[in-house]
PyMOL Python script that loads the backbone (N, CA, C, O; Angstrom):
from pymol import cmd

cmd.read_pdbstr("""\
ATOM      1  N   UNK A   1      11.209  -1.994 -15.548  1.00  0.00           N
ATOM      2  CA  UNK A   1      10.943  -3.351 -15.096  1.00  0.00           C
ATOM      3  C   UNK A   1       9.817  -3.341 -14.060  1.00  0.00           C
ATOM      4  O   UNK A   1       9.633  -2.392 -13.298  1.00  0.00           O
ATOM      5  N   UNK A   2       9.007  -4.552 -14.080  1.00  0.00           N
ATOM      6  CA  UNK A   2       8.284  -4.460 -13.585  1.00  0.00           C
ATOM      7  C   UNK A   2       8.548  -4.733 -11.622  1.00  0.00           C
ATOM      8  O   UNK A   2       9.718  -4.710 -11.243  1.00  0.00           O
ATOM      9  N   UNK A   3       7.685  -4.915 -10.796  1.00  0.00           N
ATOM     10  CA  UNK A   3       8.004  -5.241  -9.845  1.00  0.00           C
ATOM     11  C   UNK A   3       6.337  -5.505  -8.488  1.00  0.00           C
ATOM     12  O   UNK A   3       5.295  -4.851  -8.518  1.00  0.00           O
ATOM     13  N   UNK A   4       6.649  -6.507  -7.615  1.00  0.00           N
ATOM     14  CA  UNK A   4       5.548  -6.559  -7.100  1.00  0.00           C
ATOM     15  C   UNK A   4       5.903  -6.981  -5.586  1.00  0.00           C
ATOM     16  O   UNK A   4       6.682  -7.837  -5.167  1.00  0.00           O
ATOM     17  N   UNK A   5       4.869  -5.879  -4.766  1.00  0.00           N
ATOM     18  CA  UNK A   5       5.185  -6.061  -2.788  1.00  0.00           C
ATOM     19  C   UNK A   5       4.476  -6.350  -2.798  1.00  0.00           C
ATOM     20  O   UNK A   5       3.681  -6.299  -3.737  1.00  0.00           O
ATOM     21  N   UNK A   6       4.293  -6.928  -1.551  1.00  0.00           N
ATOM     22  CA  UNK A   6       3.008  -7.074  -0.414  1.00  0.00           C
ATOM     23  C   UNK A   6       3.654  -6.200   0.972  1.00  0.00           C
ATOM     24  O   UNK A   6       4.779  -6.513   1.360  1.00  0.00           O
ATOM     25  N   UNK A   7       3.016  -5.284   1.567  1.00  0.00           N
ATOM     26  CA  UNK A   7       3.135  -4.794   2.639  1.00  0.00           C
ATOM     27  C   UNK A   7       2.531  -5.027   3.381  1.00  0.00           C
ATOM     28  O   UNK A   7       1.394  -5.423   3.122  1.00  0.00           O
ATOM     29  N   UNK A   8       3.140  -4.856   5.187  1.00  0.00           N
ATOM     30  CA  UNK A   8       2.569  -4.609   6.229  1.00  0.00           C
ATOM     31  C   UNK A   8       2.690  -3.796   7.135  1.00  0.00           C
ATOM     32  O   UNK A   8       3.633  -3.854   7.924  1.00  0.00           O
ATOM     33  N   UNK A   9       1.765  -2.892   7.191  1.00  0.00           N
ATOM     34  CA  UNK A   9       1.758  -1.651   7.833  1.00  0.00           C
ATOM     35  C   UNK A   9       1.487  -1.468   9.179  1.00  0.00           C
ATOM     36  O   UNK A   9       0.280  -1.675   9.296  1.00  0.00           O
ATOM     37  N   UNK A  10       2.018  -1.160  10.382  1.00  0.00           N
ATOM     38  CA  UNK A  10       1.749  -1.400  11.704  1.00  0.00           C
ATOM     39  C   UNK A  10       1.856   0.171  12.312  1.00  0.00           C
ATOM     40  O   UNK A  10       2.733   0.904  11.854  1.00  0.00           O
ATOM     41  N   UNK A  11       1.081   0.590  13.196  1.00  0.00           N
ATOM     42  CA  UNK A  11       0.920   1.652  14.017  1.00  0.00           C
ATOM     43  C   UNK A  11      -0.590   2.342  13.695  1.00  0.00           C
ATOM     44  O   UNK A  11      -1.574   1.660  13.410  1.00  0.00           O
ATOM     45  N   UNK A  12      -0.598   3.676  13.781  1.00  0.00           N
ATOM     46  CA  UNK A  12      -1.823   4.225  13.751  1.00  0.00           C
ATOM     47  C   UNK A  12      -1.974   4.309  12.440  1.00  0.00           C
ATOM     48  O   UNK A  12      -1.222   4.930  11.688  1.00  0.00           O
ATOM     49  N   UNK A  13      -2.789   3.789  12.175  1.00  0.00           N
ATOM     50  CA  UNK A  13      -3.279   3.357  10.308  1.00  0.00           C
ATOM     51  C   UNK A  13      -4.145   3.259  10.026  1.00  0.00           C
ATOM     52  O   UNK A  13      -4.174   3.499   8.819  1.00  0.00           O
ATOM     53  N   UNK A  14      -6.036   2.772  10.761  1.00  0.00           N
ATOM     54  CA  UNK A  14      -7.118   2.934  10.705  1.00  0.00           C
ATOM     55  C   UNK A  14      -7.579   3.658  10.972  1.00  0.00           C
ATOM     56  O   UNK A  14      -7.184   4.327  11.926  1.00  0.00           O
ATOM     57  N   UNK A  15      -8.763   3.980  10.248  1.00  0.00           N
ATOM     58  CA  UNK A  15      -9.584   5.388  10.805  1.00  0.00           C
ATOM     59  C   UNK A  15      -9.440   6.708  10.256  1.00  0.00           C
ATOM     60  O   UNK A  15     -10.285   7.539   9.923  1.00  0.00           O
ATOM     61  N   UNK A  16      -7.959   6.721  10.231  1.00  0.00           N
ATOM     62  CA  UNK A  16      -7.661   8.249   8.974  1.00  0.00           C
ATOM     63  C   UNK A  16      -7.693   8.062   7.503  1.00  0.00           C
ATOM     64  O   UNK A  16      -6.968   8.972   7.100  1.00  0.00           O
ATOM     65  N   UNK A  17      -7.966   7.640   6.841  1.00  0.00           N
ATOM     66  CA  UNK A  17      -8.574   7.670   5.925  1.00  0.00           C
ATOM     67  C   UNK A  17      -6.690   6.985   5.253  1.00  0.00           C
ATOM     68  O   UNK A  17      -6.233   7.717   4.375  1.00  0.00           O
ATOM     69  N   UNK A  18      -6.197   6.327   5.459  1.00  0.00           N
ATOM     70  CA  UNK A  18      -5.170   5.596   5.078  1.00  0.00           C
ATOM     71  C   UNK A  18      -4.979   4.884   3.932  1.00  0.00           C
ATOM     72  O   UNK A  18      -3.957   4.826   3.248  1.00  0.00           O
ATOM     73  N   UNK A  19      -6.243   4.238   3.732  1.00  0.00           N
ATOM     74  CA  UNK A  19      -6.677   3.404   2.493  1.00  0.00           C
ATOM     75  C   UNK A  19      -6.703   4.216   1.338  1.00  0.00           C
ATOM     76  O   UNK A  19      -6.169   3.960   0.258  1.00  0.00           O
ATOM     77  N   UNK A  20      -7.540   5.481   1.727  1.00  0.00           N
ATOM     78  CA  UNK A  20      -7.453   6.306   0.776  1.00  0.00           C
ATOM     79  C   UNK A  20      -6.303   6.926   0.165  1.00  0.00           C
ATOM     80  O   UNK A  20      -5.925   6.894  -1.006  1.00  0.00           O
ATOM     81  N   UNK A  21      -5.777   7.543   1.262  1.00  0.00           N
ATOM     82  CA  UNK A  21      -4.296   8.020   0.855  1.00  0.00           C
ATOM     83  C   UNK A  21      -3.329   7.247   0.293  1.00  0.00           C
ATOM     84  O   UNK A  21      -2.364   7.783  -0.252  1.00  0.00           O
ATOM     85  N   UNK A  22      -3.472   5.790   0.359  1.00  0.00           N
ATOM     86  CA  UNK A  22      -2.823   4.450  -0.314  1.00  0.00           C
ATOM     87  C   UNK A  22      -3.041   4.899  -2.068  1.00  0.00           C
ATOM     88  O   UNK A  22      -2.154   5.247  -2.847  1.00  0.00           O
ATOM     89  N   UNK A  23      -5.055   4.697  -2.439  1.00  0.00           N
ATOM     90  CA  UNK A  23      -5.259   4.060  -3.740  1.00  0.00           C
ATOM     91  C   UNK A  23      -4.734   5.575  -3.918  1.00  0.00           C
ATOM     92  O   UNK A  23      -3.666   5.459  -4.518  1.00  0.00           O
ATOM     93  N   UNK A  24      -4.940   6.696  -3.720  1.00  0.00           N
ATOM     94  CA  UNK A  24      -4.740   8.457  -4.493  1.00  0.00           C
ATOM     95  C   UNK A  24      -3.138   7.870  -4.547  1.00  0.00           C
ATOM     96  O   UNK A  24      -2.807   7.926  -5.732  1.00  0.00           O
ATOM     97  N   UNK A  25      -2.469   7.548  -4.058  1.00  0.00           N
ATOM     98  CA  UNK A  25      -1.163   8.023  -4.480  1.00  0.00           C
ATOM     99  C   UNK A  25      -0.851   6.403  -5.177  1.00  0.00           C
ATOM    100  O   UNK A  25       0.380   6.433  -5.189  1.00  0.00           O
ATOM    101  N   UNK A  26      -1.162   5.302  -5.640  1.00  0.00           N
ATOM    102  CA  UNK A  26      -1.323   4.414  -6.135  1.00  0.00           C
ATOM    103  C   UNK A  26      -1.357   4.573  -7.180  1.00  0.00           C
ATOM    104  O   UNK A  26      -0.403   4.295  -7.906  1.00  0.00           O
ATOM    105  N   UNK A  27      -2.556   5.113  -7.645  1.00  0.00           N
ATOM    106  CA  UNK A  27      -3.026   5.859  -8.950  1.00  0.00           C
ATOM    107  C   UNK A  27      -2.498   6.991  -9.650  1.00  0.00           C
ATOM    108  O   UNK A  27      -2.433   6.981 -10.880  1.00  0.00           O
ATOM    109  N   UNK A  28      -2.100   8.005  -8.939  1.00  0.00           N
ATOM    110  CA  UNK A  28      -0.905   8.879  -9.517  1.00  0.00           C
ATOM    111  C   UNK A  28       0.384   7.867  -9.676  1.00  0.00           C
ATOM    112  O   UNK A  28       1.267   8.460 -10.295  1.00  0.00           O
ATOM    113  N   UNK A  29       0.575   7.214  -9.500  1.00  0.00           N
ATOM    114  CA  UNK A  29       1.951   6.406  -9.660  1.00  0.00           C
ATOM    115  C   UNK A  29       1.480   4.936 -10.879  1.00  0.00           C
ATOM    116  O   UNK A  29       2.097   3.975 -11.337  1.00  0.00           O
ATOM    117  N   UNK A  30       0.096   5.464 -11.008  1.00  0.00           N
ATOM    118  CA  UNK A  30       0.303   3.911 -12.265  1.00  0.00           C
ATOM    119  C   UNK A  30       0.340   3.002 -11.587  1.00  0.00           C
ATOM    120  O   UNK A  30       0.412   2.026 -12.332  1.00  0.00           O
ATOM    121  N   UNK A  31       0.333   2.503  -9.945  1.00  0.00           N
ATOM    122  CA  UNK A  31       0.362   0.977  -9.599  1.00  0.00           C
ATOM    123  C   UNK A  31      -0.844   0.704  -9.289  1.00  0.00           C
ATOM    124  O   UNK A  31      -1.707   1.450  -8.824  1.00  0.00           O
ATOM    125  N   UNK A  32      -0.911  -0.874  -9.678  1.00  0.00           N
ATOM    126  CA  UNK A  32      -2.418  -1.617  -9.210  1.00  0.00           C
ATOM    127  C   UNK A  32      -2.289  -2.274  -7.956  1.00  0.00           C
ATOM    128  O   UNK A  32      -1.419  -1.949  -7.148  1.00  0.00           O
ATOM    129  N   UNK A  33      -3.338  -3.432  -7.698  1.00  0.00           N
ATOM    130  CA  UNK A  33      -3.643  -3.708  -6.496  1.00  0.00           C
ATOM    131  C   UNK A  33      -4.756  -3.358  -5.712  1.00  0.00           C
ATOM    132  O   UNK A  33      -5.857  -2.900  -6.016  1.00  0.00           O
ATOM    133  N   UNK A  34      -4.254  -3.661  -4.662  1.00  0.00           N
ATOM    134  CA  UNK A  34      -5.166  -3.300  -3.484  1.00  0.00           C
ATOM    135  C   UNK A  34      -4.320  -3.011  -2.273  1.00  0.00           C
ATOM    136  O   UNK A  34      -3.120  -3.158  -2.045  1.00  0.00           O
ATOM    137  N   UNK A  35      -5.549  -2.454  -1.422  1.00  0.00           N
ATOM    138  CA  UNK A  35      -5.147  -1.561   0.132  1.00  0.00           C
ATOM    139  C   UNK A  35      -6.607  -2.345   1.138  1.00  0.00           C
ATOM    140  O   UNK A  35      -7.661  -2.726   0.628  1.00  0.00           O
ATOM    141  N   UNK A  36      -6.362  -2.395   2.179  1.00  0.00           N
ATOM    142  CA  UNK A  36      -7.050  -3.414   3.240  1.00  0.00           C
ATOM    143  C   UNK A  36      -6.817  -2.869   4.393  1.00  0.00           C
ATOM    144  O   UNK A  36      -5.745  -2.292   4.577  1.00  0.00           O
ATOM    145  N   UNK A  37      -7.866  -2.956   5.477  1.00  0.00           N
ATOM    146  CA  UNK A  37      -7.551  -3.216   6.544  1.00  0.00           C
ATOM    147  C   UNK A  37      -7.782  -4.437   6.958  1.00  0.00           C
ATOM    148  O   UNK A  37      -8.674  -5.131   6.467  1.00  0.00           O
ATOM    149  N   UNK A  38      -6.573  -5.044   8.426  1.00  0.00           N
ATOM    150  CA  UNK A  38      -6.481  -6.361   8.762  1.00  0.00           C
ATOM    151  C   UNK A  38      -6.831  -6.119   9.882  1.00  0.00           C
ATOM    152  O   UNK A  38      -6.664  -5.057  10.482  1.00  0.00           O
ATOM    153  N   UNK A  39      -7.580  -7.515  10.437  1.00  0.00           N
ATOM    154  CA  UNK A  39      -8.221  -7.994  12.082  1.00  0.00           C
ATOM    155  C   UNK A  39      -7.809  -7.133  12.803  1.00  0.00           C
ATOM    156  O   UNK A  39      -8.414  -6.318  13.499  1.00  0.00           O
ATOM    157  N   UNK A  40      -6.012  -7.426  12.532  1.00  0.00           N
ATOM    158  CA  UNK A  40      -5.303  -7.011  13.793  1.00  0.00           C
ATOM    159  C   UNK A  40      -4.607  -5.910  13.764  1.00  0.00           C
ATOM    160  O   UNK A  40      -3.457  -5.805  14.191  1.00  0.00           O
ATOM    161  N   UNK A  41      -5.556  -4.646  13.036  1.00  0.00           N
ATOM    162  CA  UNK A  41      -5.144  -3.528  13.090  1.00  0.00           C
ATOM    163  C   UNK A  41      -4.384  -3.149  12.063  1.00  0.00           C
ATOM    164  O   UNK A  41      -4.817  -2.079  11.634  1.00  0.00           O
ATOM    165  N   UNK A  42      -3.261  -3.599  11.342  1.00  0.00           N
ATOM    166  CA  UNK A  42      -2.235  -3.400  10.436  1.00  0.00           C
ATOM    167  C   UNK A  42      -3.695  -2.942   8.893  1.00  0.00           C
ATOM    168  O   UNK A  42      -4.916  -2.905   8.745  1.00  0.00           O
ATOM    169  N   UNK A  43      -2.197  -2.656   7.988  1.00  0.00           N
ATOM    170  CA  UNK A  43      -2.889  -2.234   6.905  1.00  0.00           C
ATOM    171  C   UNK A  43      -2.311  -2.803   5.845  1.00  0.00           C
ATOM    172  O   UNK A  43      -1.166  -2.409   5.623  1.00  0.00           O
ATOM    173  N   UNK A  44      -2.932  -3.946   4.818  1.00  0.00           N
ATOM    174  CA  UNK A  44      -1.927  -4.386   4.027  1.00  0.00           C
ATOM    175  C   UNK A  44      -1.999  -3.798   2.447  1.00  0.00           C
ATOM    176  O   UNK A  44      -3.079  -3.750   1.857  1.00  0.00           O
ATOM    177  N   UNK A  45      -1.055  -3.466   1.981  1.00  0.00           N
ATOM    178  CA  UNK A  45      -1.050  -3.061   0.523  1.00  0.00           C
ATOM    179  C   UNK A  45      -0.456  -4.705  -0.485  1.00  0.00           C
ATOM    180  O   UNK A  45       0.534  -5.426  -0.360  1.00  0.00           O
ATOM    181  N   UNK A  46      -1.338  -4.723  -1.186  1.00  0.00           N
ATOM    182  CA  UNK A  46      -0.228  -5.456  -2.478  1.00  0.00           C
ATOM    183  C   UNK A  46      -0.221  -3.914  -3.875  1.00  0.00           C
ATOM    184  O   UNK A  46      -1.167  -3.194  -4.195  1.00  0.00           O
ATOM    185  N   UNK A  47       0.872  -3.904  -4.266  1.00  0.00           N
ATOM    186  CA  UNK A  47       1.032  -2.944  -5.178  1.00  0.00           C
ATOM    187  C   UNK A  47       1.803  -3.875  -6.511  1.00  0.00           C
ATOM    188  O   UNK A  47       2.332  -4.967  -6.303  1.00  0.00           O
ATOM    189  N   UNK A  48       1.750  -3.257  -7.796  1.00  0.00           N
ATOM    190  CA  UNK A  48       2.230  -4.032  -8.709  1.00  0.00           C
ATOM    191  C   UNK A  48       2.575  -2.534  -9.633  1.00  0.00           C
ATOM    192  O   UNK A  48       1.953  -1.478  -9.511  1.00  0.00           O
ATOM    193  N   UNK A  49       3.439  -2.728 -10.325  1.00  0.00           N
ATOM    194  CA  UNK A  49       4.222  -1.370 -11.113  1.00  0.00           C
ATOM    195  C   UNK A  49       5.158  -1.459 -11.686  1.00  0.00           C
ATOM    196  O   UNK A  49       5.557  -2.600 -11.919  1.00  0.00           O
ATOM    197  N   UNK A  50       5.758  -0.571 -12.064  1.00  0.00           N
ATOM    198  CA  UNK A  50       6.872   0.128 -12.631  1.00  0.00           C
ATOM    199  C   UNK A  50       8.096   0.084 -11.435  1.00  0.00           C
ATOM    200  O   UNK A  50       8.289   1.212 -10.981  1.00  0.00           O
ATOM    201  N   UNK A  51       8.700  -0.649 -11.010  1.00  0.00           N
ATOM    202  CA  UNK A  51       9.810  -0.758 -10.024  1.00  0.00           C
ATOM    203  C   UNK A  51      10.075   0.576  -9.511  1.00  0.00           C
ATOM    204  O   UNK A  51       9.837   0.644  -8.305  1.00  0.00           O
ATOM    205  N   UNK A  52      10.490   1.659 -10.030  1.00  0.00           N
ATOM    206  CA  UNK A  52      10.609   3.069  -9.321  1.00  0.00           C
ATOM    207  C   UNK A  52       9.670   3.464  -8.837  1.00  0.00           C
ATOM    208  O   UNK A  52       9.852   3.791  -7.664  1.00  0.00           O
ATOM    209  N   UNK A  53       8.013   3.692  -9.448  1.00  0.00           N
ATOM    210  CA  UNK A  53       6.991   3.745  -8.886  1.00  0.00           C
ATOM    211  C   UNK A  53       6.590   2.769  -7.339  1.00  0.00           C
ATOM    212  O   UNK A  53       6.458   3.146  -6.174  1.00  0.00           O
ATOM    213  N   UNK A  54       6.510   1.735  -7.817  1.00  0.00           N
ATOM    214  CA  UNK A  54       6.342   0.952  -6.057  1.00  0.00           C
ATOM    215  C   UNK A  54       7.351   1.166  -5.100  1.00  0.00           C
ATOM    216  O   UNK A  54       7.176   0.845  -3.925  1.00  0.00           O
ATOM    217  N   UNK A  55       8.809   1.889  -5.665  1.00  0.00           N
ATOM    218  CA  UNK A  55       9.350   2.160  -4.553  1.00  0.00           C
ATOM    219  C   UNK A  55       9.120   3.600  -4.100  1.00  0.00           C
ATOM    220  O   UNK A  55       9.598   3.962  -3.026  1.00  0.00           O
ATOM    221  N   UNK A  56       8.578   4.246  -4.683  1.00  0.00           N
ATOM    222  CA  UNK A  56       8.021   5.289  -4.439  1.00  0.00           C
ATOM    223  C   UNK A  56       6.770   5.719  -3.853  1.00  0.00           C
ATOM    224  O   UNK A  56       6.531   6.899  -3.596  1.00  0.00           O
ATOM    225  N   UNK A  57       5.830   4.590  -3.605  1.00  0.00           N
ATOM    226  CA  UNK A  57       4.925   4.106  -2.877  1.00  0.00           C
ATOM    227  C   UNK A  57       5.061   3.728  -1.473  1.00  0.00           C
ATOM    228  O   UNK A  57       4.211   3.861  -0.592  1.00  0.00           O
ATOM    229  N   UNK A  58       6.487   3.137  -1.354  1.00  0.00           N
ATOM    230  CA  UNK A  58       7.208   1.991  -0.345  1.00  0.00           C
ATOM    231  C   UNK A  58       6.795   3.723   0.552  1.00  0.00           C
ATOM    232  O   UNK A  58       5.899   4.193   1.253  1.00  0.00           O
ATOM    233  N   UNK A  59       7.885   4.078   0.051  1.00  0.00           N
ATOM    234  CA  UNK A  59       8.163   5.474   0.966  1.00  0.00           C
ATOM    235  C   UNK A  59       7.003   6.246   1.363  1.00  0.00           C
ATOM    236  O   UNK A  59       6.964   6.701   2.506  1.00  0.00           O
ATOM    237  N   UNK A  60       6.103   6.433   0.590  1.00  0.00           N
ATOM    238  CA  UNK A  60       4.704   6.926   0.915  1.00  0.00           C
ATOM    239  C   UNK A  60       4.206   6.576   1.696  1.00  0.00           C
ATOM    240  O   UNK A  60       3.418   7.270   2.339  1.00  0.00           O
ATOM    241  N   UNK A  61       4.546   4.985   2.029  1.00  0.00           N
ATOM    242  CA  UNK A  61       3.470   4.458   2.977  1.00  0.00           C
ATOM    243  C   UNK A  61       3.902   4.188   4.412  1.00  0.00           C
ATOM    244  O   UNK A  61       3.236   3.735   5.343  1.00  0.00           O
ATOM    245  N   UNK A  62       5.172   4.572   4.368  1.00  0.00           N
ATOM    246  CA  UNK A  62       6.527   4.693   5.593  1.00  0.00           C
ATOM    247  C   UNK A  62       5.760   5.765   6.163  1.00  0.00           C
ATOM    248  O   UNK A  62       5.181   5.543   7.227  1.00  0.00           O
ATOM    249  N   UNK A  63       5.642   7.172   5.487  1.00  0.00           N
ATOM    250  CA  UNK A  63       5.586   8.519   5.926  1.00  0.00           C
ATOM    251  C   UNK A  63       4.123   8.546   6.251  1.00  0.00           C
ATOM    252  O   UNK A  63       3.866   9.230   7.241  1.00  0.00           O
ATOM    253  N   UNK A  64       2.957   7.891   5.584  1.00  0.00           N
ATOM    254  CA  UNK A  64       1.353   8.116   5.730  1.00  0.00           C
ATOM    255  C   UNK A  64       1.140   9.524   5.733  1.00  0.00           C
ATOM    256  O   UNK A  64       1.864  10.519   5.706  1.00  0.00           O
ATOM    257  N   UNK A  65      -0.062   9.298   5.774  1.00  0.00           N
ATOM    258  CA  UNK A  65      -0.772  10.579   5.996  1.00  0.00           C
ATOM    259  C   UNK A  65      -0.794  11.375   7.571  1.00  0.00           C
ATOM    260  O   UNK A  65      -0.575  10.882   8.677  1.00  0.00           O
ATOM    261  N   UNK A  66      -1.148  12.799   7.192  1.00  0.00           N
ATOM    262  CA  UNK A  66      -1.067  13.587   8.410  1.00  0.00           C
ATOM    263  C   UNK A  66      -0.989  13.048   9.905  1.00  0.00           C
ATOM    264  O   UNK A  66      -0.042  13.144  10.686  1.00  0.00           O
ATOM    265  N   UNK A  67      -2.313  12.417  10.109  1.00  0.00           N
ATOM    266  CA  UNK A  67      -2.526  11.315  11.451  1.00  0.00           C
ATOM    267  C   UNK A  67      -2.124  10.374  11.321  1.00  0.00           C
ATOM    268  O   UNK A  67      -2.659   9.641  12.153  1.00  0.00           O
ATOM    269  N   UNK A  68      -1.283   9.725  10.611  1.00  0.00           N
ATOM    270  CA  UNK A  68      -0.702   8.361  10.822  1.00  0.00           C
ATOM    271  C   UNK A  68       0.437   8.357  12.138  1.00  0.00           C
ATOM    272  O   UNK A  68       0.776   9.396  12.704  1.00  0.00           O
ATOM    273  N   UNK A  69       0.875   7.196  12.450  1.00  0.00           N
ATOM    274  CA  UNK A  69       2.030   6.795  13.181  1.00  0.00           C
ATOM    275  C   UNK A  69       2.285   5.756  12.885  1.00  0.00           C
ATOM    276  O   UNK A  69       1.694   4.760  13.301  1.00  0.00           O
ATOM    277  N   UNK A  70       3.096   5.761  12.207  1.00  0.00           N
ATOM    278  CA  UNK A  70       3.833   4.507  10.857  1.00  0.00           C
ATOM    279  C   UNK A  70       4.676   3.641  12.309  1.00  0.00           C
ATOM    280  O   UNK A  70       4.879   4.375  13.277  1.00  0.00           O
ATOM    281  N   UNK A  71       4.972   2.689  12.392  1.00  0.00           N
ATOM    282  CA  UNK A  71       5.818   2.439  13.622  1.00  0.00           C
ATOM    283  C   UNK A  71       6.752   1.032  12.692  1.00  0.00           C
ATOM    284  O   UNK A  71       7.944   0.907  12.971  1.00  0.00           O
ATOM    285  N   UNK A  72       6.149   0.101  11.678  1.00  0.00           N
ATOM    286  CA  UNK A  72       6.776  -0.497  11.039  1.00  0.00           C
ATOM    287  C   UNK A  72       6.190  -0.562   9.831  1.00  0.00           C
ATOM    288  O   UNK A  72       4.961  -0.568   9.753  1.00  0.00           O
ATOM    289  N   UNK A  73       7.174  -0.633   8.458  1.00  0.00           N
ATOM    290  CA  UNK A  73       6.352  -1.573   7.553  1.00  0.00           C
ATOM    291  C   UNK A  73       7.183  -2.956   7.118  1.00  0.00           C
ATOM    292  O   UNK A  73       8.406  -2.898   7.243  1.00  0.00           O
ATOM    293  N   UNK A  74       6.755  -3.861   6.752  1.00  0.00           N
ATOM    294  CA  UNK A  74       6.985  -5.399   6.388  1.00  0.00           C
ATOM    295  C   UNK A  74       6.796  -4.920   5.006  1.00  0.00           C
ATOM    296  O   UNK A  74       5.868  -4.234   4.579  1.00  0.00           O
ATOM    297  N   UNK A  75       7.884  -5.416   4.331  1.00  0.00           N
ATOM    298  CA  UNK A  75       8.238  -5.824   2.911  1.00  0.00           C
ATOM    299  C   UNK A  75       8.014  -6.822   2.583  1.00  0.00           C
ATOM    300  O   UNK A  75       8.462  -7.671   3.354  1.00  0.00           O
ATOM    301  N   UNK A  76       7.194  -7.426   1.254  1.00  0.00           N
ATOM    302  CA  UNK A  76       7.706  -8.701   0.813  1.00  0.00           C
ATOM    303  C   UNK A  76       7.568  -9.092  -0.563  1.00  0.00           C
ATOM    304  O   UNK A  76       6.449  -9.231  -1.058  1.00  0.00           O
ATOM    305  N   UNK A  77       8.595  -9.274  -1.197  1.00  0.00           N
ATOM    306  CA  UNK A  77       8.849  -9.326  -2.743  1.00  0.00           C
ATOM    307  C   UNK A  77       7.539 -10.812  -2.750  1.00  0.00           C
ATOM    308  O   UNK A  77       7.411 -11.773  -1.991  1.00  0.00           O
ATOM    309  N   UNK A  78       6.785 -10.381  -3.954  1.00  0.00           N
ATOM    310  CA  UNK A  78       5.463 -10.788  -4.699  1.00  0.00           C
ATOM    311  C   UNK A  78       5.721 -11.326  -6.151  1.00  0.00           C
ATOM    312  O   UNK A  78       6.746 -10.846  -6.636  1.00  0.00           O
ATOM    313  N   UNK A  79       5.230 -11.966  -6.747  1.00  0.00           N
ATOM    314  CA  UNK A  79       4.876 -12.583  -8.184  1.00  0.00           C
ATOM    315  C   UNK A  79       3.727 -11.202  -8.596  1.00  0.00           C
ATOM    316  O   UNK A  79       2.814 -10.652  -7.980  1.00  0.00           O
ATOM    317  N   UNK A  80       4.323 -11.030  -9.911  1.00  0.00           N
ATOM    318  CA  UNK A  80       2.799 -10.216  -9.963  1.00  0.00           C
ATOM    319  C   UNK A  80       1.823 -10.687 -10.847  1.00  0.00           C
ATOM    320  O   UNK A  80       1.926 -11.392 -11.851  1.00  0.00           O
ATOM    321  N   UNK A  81       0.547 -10.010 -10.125  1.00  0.00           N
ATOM    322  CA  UNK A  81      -0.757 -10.684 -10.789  1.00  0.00           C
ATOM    323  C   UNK A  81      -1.504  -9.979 -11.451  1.00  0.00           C
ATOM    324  O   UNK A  81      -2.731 -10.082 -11.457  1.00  0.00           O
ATOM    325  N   UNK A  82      -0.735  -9.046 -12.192  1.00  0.00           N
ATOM    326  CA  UNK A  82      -1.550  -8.656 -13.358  1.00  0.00           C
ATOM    327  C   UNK A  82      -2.799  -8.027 -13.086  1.00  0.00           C
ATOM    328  O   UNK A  82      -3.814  -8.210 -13.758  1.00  0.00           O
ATOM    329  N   UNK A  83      -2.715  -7.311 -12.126  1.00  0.00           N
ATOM    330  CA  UNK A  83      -4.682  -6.548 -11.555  1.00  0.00           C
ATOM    331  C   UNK A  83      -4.477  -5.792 -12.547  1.00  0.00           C
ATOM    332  O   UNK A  83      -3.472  -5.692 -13.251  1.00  0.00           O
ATOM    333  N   UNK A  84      -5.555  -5.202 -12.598  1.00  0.00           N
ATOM    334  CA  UNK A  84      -5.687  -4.165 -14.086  1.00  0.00           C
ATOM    335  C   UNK A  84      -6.253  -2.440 -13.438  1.00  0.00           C
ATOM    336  O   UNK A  84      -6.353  -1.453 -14.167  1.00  0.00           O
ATOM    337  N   UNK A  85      -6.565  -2.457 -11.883  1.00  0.00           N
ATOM    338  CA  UNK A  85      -6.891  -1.801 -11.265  1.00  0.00           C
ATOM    339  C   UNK A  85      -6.103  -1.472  -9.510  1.00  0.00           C
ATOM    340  O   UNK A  85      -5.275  -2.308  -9.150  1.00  0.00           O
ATOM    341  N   UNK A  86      -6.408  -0.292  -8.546  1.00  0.00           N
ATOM    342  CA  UNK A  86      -5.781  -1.050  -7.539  1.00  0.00           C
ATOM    343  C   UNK A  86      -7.534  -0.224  -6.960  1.00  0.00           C
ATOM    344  O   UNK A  86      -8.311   0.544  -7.527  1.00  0.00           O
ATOM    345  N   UNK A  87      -7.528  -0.930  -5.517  1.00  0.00           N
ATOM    346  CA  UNK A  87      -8.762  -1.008  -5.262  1.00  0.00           C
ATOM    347  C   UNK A  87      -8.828  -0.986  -3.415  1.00  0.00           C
ATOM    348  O   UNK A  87      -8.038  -1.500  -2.623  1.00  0.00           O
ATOM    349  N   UNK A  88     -10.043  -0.214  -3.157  1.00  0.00           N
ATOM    350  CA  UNK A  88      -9.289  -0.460  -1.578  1.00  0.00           C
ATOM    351  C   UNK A  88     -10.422  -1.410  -1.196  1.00  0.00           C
ATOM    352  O   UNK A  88     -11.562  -0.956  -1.300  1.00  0.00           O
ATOM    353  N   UNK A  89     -10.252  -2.793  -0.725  1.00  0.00           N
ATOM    354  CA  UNK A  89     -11.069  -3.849  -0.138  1.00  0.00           C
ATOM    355  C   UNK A  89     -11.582  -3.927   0.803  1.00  0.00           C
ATOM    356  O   UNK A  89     -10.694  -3.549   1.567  1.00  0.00           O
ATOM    357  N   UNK A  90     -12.541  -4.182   1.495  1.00  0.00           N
ATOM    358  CA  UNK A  90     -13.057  -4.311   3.126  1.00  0.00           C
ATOM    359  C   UNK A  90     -13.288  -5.791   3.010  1.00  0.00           C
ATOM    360  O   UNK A  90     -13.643  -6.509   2.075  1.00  0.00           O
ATOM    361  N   UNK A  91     -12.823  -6.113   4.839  1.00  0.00           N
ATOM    362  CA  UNK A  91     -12.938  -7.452   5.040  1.00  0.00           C
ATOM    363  C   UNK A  91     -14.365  -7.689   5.302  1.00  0.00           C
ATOM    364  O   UNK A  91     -14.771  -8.830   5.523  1.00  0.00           O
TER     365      UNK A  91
END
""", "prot")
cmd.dss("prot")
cmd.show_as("cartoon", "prot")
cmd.util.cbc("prot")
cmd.orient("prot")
């Protein structure tokens, strides 16, 4: 079944290459979307997938990469929109 988040990622999350470590493990997992950084520091993912896969993402993005300091993430069940890609965006 399918399934679709929007996340929000809060703590040390810019700068280490976060985005990246988002779409690489995105893409090994088959989910689309996108990865962002926001104004106010946070990092938002929308992911779209295979329900085990995005929750398997969820957790990925709890733990981050080496230099991260994950301090919260925000869940929020999504409609999905069918991206055909996932993509990392700049504002």
């Amino acid at each position: 079944m399918k399934k679709a988040v929007r996340l929000y990622i809060n703590g040390t999350v810019q700068g280490i290459f976060f985005r990246q470590f988002v779409k690489d493990n995105a893409e090994k997992l088959d989910i689309r979307g996108f990865v962002r950084n926001l104004e106010d520091g946070r990092v938002e993912v929308f992911a779209e997938g295979e329900a085990d896969n995005v929750e398997k993402l969820i957790e990925l993005c709890k733990q981050g990469p080496k230099h991260s300091q994950i301090r919260n993430v925000e869940i929020k069940e999504e409609k999905l929109q069918d991206f055909k890609e996932f993509k990392i965006l700049h504002i």
